[in-house]
Every structure is written in structure tokens, then in C-alpha cells.
N, C-alpha and C positions, 0 to 999 in steps of 0.2 A: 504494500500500500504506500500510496507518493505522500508528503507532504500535506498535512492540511489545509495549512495556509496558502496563499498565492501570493503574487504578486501585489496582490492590493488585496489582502483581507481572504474570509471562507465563501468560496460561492458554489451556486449548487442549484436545481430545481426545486423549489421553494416546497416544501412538503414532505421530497423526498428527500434528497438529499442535506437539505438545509430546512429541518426540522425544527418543532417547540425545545425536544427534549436535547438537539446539539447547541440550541440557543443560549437554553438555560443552564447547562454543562458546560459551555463554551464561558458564559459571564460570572458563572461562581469560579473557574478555575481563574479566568483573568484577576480578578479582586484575589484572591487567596496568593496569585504570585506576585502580583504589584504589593497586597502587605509583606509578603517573606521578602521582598527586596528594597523595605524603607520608605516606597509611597505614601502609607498613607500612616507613619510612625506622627504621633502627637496631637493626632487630631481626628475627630470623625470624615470618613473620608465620604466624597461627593461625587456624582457621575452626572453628563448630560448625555440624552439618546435624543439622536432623531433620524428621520426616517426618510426615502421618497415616496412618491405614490403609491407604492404595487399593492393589491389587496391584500397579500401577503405581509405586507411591511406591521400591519394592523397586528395580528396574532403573534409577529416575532418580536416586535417592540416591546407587545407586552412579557412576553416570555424574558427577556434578556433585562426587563427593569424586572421582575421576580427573580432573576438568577441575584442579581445585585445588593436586591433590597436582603435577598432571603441571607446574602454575605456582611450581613451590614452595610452597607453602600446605601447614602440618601441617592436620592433621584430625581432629576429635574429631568421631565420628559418635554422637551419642545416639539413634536407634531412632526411636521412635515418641513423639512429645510433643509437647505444643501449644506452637501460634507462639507466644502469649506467656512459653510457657515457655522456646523456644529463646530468645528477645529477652530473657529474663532471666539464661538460663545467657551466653550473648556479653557481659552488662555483669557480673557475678558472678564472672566470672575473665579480664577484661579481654580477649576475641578481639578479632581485627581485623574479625570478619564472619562472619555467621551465611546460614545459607540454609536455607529451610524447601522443602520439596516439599509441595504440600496446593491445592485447588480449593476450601475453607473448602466452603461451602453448598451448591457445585453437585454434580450429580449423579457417582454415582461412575464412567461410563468419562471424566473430564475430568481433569485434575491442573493442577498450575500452579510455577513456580520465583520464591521473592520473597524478596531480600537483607536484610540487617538492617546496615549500619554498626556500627563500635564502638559502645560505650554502647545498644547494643541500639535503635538509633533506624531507619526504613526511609530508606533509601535519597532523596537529592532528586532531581526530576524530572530534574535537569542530568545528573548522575550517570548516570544512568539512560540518558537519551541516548547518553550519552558509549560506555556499555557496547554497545548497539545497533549505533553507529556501526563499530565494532572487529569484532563479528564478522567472521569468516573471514580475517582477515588473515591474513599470513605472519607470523612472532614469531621472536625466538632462548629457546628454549627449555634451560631450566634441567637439568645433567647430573650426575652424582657426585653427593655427598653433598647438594649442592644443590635436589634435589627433593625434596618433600615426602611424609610420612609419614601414616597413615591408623591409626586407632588405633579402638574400639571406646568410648563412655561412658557407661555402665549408672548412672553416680554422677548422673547431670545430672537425671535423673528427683526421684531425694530433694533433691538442692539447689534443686530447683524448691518439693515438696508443702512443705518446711521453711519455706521462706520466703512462701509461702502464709500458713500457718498462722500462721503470726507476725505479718503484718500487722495481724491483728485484736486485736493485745496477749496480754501474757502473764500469768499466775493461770488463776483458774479458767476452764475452757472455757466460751466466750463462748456456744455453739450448746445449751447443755443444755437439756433438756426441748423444743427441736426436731425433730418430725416431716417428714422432709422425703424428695419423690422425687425422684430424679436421671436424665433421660433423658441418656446418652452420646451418642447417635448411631450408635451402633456406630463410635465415632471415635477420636481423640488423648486424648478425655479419658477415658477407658472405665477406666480405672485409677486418673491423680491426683484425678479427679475427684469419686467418692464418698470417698475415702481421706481428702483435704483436710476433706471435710468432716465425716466421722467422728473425726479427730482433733479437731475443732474444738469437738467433742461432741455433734455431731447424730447420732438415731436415723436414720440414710440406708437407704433402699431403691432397690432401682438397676433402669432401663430401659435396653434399648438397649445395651449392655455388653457385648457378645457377636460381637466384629469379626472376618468373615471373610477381609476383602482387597475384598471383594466388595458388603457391603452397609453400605457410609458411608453416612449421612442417608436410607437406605433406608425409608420411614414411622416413622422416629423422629426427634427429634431438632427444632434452633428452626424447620424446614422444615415438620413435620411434628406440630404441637404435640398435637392430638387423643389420641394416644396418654397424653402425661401428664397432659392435662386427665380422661381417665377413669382413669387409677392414682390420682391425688389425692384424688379423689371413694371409689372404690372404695376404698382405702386409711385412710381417715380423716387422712390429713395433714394438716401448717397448713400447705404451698405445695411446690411444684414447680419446678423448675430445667431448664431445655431448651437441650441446648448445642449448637450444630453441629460438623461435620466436625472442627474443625481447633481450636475450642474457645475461639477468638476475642471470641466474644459467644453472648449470653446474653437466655434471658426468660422470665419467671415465672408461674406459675398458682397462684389464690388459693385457702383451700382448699374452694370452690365450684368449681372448673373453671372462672375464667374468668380469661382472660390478662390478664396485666400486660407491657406489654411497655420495651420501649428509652426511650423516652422517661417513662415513670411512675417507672421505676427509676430514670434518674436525678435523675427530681425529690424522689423520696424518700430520695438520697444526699445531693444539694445539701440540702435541708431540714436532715439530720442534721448533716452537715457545719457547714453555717453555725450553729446552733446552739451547736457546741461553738470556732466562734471557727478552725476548721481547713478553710472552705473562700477558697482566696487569691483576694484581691481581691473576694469576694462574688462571685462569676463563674461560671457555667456553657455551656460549650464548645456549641452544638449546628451542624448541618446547616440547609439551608433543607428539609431535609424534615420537619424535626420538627415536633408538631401545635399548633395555635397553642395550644389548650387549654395546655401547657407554658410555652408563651413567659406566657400569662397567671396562673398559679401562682405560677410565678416572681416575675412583677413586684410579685403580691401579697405573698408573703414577703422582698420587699427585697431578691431578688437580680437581678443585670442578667446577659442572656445576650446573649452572643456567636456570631453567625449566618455559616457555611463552607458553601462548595462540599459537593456529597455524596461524601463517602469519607473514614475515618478516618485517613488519612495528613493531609488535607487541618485533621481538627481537632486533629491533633496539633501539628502546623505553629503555626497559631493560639494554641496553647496554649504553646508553647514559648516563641513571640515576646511573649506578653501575658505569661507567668509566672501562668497558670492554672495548678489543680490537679484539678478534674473537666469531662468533657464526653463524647462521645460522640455516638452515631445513633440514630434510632427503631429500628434492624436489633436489637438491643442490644449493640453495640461500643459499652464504657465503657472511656472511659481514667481510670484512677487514679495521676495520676503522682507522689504520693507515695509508688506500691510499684511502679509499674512504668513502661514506656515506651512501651508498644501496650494496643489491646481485650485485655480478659483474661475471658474469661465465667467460669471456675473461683471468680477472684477477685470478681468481679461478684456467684455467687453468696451467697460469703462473706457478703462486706461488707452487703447484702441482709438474709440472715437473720438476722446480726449487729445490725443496726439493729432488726427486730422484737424480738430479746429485751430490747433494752437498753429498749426503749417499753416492751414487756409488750402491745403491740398487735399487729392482724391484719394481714397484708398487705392483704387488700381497705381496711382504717382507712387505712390507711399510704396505700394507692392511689388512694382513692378525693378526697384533697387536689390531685390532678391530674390533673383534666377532658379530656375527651377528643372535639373536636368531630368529628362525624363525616367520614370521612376514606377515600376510595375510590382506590386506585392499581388499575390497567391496566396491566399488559407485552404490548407488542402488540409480538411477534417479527416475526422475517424481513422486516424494513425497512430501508431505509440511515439509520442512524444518523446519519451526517457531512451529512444533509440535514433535521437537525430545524427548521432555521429557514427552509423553505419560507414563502413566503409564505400561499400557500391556511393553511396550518398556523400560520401566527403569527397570523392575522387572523380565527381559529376560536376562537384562545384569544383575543384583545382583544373579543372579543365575549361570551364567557361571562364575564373578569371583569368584563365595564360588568353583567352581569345579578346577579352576586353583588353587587357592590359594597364595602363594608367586611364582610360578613358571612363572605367565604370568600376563598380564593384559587385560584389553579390554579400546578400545577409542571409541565414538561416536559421530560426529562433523559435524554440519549442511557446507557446501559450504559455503563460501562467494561470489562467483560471477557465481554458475550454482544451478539448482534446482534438488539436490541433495544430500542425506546423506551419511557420508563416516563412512564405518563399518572396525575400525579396531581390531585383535587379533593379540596377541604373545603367545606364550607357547612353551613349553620346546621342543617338534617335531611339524615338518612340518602338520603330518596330527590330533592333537587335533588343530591345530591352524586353517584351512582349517573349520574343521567342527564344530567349536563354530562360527566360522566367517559365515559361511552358514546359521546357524541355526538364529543368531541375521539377518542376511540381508534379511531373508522371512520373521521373524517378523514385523522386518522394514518397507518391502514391504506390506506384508496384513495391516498392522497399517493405514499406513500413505499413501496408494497411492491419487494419485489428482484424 
């Protein structure tokens, strides 16, 4: 059996795999290792939960404040709001530990349970472990006044959009004379998300905002971009905003309909940034996913990036230990950790729009200073993962890149939370990069199916 955790927390088909009863086992063992390791020494210790939409989020929210409460752990349950807002309400009023319920991107029968440590930071792998290991134990569990209390927090919402909004300075609203759509996803951010950016003074018109329980990322949403690429157009806007499930990350459309995504955005935050003397170290955080086109903007405008494992814990980590202050994925998970501690898309948007009024230019102007070599990823499902380094399969890829040469790469990188390998190429056109990508994802495929 693999790893329980992933890359970003446990996920699973919500019922089955990601049960009451792993909910509640999952949130007593968290509390039982955060006390053995000094969290919550001197003091009664405090948790916030919140959730996205999925119906599912309903029953496992409640399961995971019973795990907590029944550990002694108070509870502040704030509803429905995005991870980066729960990971800013936990650093905002000092909790010992946040837990979000959310599957982010995947589809809605999935869910998933991901911790947040004090200071709103996720969780280290060690940790993590450690919680793993503890399930099912036996415990002496806490009686009398001694157990924990579960409490409703409808406040955490406004202490999130406030502090949003403030990021981008204060006087006159930064977003004025901004036309802008807002796909929610029918998700987390279906509320802060246009609000944010209405206060901020943008004309907002809103997609996907309309959450049943039922249709998270359902054709809307950074899954599903199509949808805001024709409001935008149809609309007359100057850009678009597409958030996913859980409201994480973020990615933009120009106001032609054509995507801008994770890695543009943040080359046109680094640009801003460094400019005003406020990005540290001249540094930008990326993935080996991101498109070299990026890595070479960069180099042009004198800043140096720094190259993580794929997953945003992964560049956070990096960032924490360089004393970086922007980085992120081509997914659009941007970290801004002068206002925050995780991917924030809300804020992503922000800061985004923010930078076009302050030029007085387009986003396509803005976007088009970072080139985009062409770039083909493959998810060839239903394979064993834990055998990507087959040989037939390493020796498929040492052969296309002696054919690329310096002109492309190839990436080949197991899922973290679907059973799944993701085949990626660049090269110099669209169609060698198509058909090296083809030829590695049938290898793939005959190799490794289950």
C-alpha cells in the first residue's frame, strides 16, 4: 500500500475511499501528534475547518470537527471558504491547525482532508507520516471539561475578503475602470471571490457562482476554461479570472479569449515586482514543469528562478528556506508570501488586475513578454505509477531527448493524488512536441497499464 498522503493532503472518492470513519481517525491522530511534538504545550489548543462545496464536504467537516473536538481540540468551523483563506484565518488568530475538506480540481464525487500547521503553513512530509503511522491506535481519550468544543465562524469569511482587499494598498480602488469576469466554479470562491474584487473597484460579472453541492468544476471553472474565454469575448471585458474548486489557483483570459495561464502570470508579477524593488532576492519560485519560455523571460529581465519538485507544498518549502517572496506552478498556484502562506487564486486574481491598471496596459501586453514554447502534457490513466522508471520507459525518453537536443525537453511525473502518469514535451513546434508526447504516452501505456 502507497503513501496516504499526496501531494496536497488525502484524497479519494468521497464515501469510499475518503470516509467518516478515515476522517475522524485521520483528525484524532493529527491532534495526538501535533500535542507529542509541543503544538499545543501551555495552552488549550484551537483548530479552524472549512470546506468547498461538494455534498460530501457536509458529513466530512462534520466528522473531522468530532475527531478534534472528541481530542480536545476547540473548533471554529467556518462553512465554506477557500484553502487559502482557511490558511489565513489559522495564522490571523493564531490556531494550532486548520483542516480544509476540498478535492481542489478534481471532479466533484472525490473530496480530500489537508492540514495546515500554525502560521497557516501545510503540514511536512515527516508530520505527515507520523499522523499515518497513529491511525487506529488505542489513545486515553480526553473527559469532563476537557474535551473540546465546536463552535460555528461566519466572521472568518470577512476576515479573509478584508484582508484580501488590503493587500493591494489602500486610497483609491486600485481595480477602477476594470472590466472583469469571474468564473467561480460553482466552488469556495462563488462568494469572496467576485466581492474581493468589487471592493477593489472592479466592474465584476460573475460565472459559475451558482453551487449546488453537486456541480464543483462542473464545465466551469481553471478545469474548464472555454466557458470564460466566450463571457470575455461576449462581454466586452479586458480579462477573465478562472478559479477552481477550492480557489487555490488561478488563470486568466485576455480580452480576446485567449488564456494566460500559471506560469505568464507569474512572470508578469515577478516583472512588477522587481521593478518596484519588492521582489526578494530577484527570485522567482517555479516547478520543473514550468515552460522554458518562462525560465527565459526571466533571465532576460535579470531575474534568477529557482527550479522544485511539482507541487506547491514543494515550492513553498523552497521559498521558505531561500526567503523568497513569489513563485508558484504553471496549474496557476501562486504563492504571494508577503500576504499569504499557500496558492491563493482570489488573490492571484487581485494582484493580476492590479498590475494592469497600475501599466495602463492589456493583459495580452503584459502576457505576451512571456513566451510560451510549445508544450504538450498527456495523462495516461490507469497505470502503476510507482513503476514510472521502467526501463523500456526511461530508454523511450533518453531517446527523444538525444532527438530534441537543446531545443526541448521531456518531463515524466507519477500523480500524487490520481492513478496516473503525466507525459510531458516541449520543443521548438507544436507538432514535434505532439508527436514525441504521443509516442512516450503509448509506451507508457503498453508498459505500465494495471
Amino acid at each position: 500500500m502507497g503513501r496516504l498522503f499526496g501531494t496536497d493532503g488525502v484524497r479519494g472518492l468521497a464515501n469510499r475511499d475518503v470516509t467518516v470513519e478515515l476522517a475522524l481517525d485521520l483528525s484524532v491522530a493529527a491532534a495526538r501528534v501535533l500535542s507529542e511534538v509541543g503544538e499545543f504545550s501551555g495552552h488549550r489548543p484551537r483548530a479552524v475547518i472549512g470546506r468547498d462545496t461538494r455534498a460530501s464536504g457536509e458529513f466530512l467537516s462534520s466528522a473531522v470537527a468530532a475527531g478534534l473536538a472528541s481530542a480536545g481540540v476547540d473548533v471554529a468551523d467556518a462553512g465554506v471558504l477557500p484553502t487559502p483563506g482557511v490558511a489565513y484565518v489559522v495564522r490571523a488568530t493564531d490556531a494550532d491547525l486548520g483542516v480544509v475538506l476540498s478535492a481542489s480540481h478534481n471532479p466533484m464525487p472525490d473530496n480530500g482532508i489537508k492540514f495546515f500547521a500554525r502560521g497557516g503553513t501545510k503540514l511536512p512530509d515527516a508530520l505527515e507520516d507520523r499522523i499515518e503511522a497513529r491511525l487506529g491506535e488505542e489513545w486515553s481519550r480526553p473527559i469532563g471539561e476537557q474535551v473540546g468544543r465546536i463552535r460555528r465562524f461566519p466572521a472568518a469569511t470577512d476576515k479573509y475578503t478584508e484582508h484580501l482587499v488590503a493587500s493591494v494598498g489602500n486610497g483609491a480602488p486600485p481595480l477602477e475602470g476594470l472590466r472583469i469576469v469571474v468564473d467561480c466554479a460553482h466552488g469556495a470562491a462563488s462568494v469572496v471571490g467576485p466581492a474581493v474584487l468589487r471592493q477593489a473597484g472592479a466592474d465584476v460579472s460573475v460565472i459559475g457562482a451558482e453551487p449546488s453541492g453537486l456541480n464543483i468544476n462542473v464545465e466551469r471553472g481553471s478545469t474548464h476554461i472555454d466557458a470564460l474565454q466566450a463571457a470575455v469575448v461576449a462581454e466586452g471585458a479586458d480579462l477573465g479570472v478562472a478559479f477552481d474548486g477550492d480557489a487555490d489557483r488561478c488563470l486568466a483570459v485576455d480580452a480576446r479569449g485567449r488564456l494566460v495561464d500559471g506560469d505568464q502570470i507569474m512572470g508578469i508579477l515577478a516583472i512588477g515586482l522587481a521593478e518596484r524593488g519588492l521582489l526578494k532576492s530577484n527570485t522567482l519560485v517555479t516547478t520543473v514543469m514550468s515552460n522554458l519560455g518562462l525560465w527565459l523571460a526571466m533571465e532576460e529581465a535579470g531575474i534568477t528562478t529557482v527550479r522544485t519538485q511539482v507541487g506547491d507544498r514543494y515550492v513553498l518549502e523552497e521559498m521558505l528556506s531561500g526567503g523568497y517572496s513569489l513563485g508558484g506552478e504553471q496549474s496557476g498556484h501562486v504563492l504571494m508570501l508577503d500576504h499569504g502562506t499557500t496558492g491563493d487564486g482570489v488573490q492571484t486574481a487581485l494582484h493580476l488586475a492590479a498590475r494592469m491598471a497600475a501599466t495602463s496596459r492589456t493583459l495580452a501586453d503584459l502576457a505576451s513578454g512571456i513566451p510560451k514554447l510549445p508544450q504538450v502534457l498527456i495523462n495516461v490513466p490507469d497505470v502503476d505509477k510507482d513503476r514510472v522508471g521502467d526501463a523500456a520507459v526511461t530508454g523511450a525518453v533518453a531517446e527523444v531527448e538525444r532527438e530534441l537536443g537543446s531545443t526541448g525537453r521531456v518531463l515524466l511525473r507519477a500523480s500524487g493524488t490520481e492513478p496516473l502518469i503525466r507525459v510531458m514535451v516541449e520543443a521548438s513546434d507544436e507538432a514535434h512536441a505532439q508527436s514525441a508526447a504521443d509516442t512516450l504516452a503509448g509506451v507508457v501505456r503498453d508498459r505500465l497499464s494495471l
